[in-house]
DOMAR-113091 format. One line per field, with one value per residue: residue number from 1; residue in one letter; x, y, z of N, C-alpha, C in turn. Coordinates in pm, whole numbers, plus 32768, in hexadecimal, padded with zeros to 4 digits. Example, Ala and Ser with C-alpha at 12.3 -4.5 7.8 and 13.67 -1.06 7.14 Angstrom:
% DOMAR-113091
k <- 1|2
r <- A|S
n_c1 <- 8527|8505
n_c2 <- 7DC7|7F1F
n_c3 <- 830C|82C4
ca_c1 <- 84CE|8557
ca_c2 <- 7E3E|7F96
ca_c3 <- 830C|82CA
c_c1 <- 8528|850A
c_c2 <- 7EB6|8003
c_c3 <- 830C|8313
% end
This chain:
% DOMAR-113091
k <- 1|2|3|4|5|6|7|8|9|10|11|12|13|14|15|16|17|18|19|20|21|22|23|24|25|26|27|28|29|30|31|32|33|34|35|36|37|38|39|40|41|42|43|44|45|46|47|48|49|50|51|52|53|54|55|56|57|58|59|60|61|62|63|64|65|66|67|68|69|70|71|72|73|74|75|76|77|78|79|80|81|82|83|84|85|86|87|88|89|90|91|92|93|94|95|96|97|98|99|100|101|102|103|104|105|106|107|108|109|110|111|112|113|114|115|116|117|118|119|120|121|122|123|124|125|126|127|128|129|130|131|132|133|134|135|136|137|138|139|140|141|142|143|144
r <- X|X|X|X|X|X|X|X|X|X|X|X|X|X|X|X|X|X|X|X|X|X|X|X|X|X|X|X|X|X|X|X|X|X|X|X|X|X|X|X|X|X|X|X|X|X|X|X|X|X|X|X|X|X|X|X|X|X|X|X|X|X|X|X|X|X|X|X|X|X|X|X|X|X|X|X|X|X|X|X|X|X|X|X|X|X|X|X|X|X|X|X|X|X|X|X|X|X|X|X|X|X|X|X|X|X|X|X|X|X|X|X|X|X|X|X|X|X|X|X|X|X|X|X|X|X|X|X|X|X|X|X|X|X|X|X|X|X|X|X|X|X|X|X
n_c1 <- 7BB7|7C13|7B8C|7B86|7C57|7D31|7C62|7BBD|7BDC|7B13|7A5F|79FF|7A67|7A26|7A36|7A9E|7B5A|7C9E|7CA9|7D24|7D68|7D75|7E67|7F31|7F0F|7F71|8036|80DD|80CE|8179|8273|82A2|829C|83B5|8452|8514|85CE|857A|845E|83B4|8311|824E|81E9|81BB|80B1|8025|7FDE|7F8A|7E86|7E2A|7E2E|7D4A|7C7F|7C53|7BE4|7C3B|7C7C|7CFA|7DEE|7E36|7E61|7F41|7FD7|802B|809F|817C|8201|820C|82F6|8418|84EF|8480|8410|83B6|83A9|836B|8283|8127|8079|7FD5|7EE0|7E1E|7D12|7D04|7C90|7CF5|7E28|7E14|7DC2|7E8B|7F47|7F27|7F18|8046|8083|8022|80CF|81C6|81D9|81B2|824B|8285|8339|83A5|846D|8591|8598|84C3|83F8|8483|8445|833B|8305|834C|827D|81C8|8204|8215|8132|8084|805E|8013|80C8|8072|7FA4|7FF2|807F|7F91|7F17|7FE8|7FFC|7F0E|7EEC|7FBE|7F8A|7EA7|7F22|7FC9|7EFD|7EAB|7F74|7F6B|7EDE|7F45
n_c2 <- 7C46|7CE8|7DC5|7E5A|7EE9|8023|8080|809A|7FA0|7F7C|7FE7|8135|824C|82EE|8442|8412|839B|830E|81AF|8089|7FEE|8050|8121|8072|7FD4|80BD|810C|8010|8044|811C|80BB|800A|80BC|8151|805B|8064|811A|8230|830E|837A|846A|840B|831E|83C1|844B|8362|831A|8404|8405|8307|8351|83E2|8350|82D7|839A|842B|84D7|861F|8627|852D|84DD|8599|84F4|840E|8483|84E4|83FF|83A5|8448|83FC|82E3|819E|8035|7EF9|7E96|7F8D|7F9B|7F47|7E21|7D9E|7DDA|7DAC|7D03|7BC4|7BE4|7CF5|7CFE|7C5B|7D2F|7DE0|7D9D|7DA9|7EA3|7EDC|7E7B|7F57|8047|7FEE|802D|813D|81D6|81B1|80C1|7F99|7F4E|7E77|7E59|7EA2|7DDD|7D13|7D4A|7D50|7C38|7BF8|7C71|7BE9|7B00|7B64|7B9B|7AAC|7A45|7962|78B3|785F|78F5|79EC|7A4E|7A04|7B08|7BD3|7BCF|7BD6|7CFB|7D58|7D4C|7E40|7F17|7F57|7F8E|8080|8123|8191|823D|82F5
n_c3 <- 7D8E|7CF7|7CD5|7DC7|7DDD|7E26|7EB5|802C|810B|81AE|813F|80B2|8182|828D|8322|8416|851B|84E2|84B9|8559|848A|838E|83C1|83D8|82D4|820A|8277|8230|813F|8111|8195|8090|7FB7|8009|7FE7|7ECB|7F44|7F39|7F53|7E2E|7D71|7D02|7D76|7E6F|7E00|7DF5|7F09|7F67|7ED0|7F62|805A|804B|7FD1|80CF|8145|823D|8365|8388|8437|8462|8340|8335|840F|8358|8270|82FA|8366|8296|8222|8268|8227|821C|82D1|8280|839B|8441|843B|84D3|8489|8512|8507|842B|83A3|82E7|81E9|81C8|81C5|80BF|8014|806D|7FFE|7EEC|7ECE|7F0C|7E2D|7D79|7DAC|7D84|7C74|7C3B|7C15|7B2A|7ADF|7B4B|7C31|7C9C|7DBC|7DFA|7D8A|7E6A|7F4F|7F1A|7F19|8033|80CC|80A6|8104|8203|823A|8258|817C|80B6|7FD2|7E91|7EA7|7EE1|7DCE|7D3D|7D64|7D4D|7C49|7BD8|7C37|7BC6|7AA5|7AD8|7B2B|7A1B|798A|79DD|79DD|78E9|7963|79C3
ca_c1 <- 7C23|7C42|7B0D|7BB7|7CE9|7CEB|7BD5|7BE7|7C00|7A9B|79E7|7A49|7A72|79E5|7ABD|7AB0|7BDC|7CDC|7C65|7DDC|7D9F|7D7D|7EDC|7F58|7F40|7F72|80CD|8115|80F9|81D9|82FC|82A9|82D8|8422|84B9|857B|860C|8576|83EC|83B4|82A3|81DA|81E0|8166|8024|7FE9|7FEA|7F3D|7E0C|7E0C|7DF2|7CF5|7C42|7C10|7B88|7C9C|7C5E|7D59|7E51|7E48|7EBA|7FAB|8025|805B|80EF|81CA|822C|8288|8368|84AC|84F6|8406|8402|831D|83B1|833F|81D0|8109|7FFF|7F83|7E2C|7DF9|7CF0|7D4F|7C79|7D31|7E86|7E2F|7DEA|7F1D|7FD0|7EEC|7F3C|809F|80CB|8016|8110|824D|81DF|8174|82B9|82CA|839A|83B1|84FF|8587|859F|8412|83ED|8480|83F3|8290|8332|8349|822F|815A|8250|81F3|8080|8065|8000|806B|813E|8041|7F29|802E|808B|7F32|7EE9|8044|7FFB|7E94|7EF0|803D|7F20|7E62|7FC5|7FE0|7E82|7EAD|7FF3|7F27|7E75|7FAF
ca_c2 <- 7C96|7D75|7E4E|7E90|7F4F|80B3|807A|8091|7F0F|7F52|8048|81A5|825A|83A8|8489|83D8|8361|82AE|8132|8038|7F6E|80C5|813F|7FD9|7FCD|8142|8103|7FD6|806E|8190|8087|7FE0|812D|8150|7FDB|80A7|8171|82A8|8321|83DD|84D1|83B8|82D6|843D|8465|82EC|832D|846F|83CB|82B9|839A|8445|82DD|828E|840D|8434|8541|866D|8600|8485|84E6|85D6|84B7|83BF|84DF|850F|8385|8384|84A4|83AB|825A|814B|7FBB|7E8C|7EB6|7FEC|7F88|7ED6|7DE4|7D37|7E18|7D78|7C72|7B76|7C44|7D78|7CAF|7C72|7DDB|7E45|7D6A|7DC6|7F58|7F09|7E96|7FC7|80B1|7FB8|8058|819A|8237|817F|806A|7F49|7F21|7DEB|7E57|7EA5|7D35|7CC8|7D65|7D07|7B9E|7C13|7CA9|7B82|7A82|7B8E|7B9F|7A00|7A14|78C9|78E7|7865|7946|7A8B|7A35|7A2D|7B94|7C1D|7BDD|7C50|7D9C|7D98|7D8B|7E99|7F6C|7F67|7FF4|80EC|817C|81F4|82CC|8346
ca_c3 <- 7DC7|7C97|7CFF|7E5B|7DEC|7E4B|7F44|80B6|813E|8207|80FC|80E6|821F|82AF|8368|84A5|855F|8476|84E2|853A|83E8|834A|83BF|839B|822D|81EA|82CF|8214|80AF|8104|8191|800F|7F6E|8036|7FC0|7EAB|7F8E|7F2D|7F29|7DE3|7D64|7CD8|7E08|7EC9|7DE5|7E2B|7F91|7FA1|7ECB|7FB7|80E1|800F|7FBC|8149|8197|828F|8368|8369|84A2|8407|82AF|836D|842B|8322|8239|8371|8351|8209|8233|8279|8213|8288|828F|82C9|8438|8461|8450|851F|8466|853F|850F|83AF|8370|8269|8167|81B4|8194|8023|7FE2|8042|7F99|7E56|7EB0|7EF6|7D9B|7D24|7DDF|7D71|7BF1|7C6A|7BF3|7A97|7ACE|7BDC|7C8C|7CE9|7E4D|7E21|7D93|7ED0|7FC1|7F05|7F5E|80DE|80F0|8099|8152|82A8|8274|826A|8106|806B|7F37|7E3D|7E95|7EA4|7D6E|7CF2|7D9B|7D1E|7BC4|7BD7|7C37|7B63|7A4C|7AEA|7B15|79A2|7955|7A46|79B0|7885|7983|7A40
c_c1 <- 7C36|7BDB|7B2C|7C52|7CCD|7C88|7BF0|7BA0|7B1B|7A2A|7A45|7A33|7A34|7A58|7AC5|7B42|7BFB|7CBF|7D09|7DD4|7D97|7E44|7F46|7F92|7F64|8040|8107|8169|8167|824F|8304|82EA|8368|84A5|84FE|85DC|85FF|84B1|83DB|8331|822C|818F|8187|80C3|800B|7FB0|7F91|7E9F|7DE6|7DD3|7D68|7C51|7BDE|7BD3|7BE5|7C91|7D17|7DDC|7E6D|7E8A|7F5B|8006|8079|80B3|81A0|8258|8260|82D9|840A|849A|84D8|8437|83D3|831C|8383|826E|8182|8079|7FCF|7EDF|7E1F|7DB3|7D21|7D14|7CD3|7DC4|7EA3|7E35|7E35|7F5E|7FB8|7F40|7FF4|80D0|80C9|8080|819E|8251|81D1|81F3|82DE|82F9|8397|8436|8500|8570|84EC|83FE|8421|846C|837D|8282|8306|8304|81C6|815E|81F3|816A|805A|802B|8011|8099|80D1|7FD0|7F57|804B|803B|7EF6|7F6F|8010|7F68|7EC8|7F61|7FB4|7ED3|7EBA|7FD2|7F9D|7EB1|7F07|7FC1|7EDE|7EE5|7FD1
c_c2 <- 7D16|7DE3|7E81|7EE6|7FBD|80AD|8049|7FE3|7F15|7FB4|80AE|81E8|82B6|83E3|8474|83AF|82F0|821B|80EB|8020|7FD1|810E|80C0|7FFE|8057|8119|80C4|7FE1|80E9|812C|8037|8044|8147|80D7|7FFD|80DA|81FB|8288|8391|8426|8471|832E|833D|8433|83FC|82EB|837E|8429|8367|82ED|83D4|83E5|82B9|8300|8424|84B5|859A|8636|85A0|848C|8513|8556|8430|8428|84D6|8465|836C|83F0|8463|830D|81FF|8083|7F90|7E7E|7F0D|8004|7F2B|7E8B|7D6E|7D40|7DEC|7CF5|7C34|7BA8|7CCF|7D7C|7C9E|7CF9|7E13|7E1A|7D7A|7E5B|7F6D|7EE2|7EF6|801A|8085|8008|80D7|8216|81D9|8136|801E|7F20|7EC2|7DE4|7E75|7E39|7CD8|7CE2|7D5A|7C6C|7B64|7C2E|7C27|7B14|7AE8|7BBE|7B08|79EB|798E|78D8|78C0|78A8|79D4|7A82|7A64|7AB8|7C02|7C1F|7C07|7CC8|7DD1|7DC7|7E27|7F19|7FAB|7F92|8092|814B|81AD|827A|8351|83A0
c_c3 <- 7D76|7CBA|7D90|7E5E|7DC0|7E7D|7F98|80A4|8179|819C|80EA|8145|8239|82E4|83F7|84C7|84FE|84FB|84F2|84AE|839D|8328|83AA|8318|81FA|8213|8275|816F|809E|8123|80D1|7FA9|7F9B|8026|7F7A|7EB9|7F8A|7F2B|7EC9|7DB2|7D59|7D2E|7E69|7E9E|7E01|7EAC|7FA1|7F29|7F0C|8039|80B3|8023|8046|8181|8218|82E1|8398|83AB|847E|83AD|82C9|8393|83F7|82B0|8284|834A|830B|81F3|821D|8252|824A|825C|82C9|8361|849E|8485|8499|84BC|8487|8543|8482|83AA|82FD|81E6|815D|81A4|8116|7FD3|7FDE|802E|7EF4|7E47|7EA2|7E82|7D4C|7D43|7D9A|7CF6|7C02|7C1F|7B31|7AB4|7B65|7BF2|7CA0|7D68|7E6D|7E13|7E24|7F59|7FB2|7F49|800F|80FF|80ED|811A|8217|82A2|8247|81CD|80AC|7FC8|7EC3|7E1B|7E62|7E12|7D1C|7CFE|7D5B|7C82|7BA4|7BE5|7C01|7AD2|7A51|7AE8|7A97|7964|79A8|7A10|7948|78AE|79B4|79CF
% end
């Protein structure tokens, strides 16, 4: 799992038409960044190297830019275009994004909760995928 964060779910992408499970998880990590109640600078560069990550072409980026403009939640997204590998990924990325600003909120901790509980993940696997990529979180902040 740890070699699949920050990398598109299917590879990385070209600039073809954003794919559903593309805007899916893209959608889902901006309502994550929004569980605070605010999206801040460091949540943005997360986002815009993600768009960057899947090759997004211009109107795509635009329209997920567009998305995370206003305050988003797990309602707001539809994932039902997520296979069960691309399910764990974005529950790996939305831990990266929960740190993304320095510090994890409780209201990010529980919407990591919700997020697992509404992609069928079973509590002892999220678990094991949260704390993988809390690890990976914590390297990462040396780079940020």
């Amino acid at each position: 799992m740890d070699d699949l964060l920050l990398r598109g779910p299917k590879g990385f992408a070209t600039l073809a038409p954003m794919e559903p499970h593309v805007e899916a998880m893209l959608k889902s990590l901006v309502a994550v960044a929004w569980a605070d109640g605010m999206m801040d600078d460091a949540e943005h560069q997360v986002l815009e190297a993600l768009i960057e990550t899947f090759g997004l072409a211009d109107a795509d980026a635009a329209a997920i830019r567009e998305f995370a403009a206003q305050s988003r939640t797990l309602e707001d997204v539809p994932l039902t275009e997520l296979s069960a590998d691309d399910r764990r990924l974005l529950l790996s990325h939305a831990v990266i994004v929960t740190h993304a600003d320095g510090s994890q909120h409780e209201a990010e901790r529980a919407l990591l909760s919700q997020l697992a509980d509404h992609l069928h993940i079973g509590r002892q696997e999220a678990d094991a995928i949260v704390q993988q990529a809390e690890q990976r979180a914590e390297r990462l902040k040396s780079l940020l």
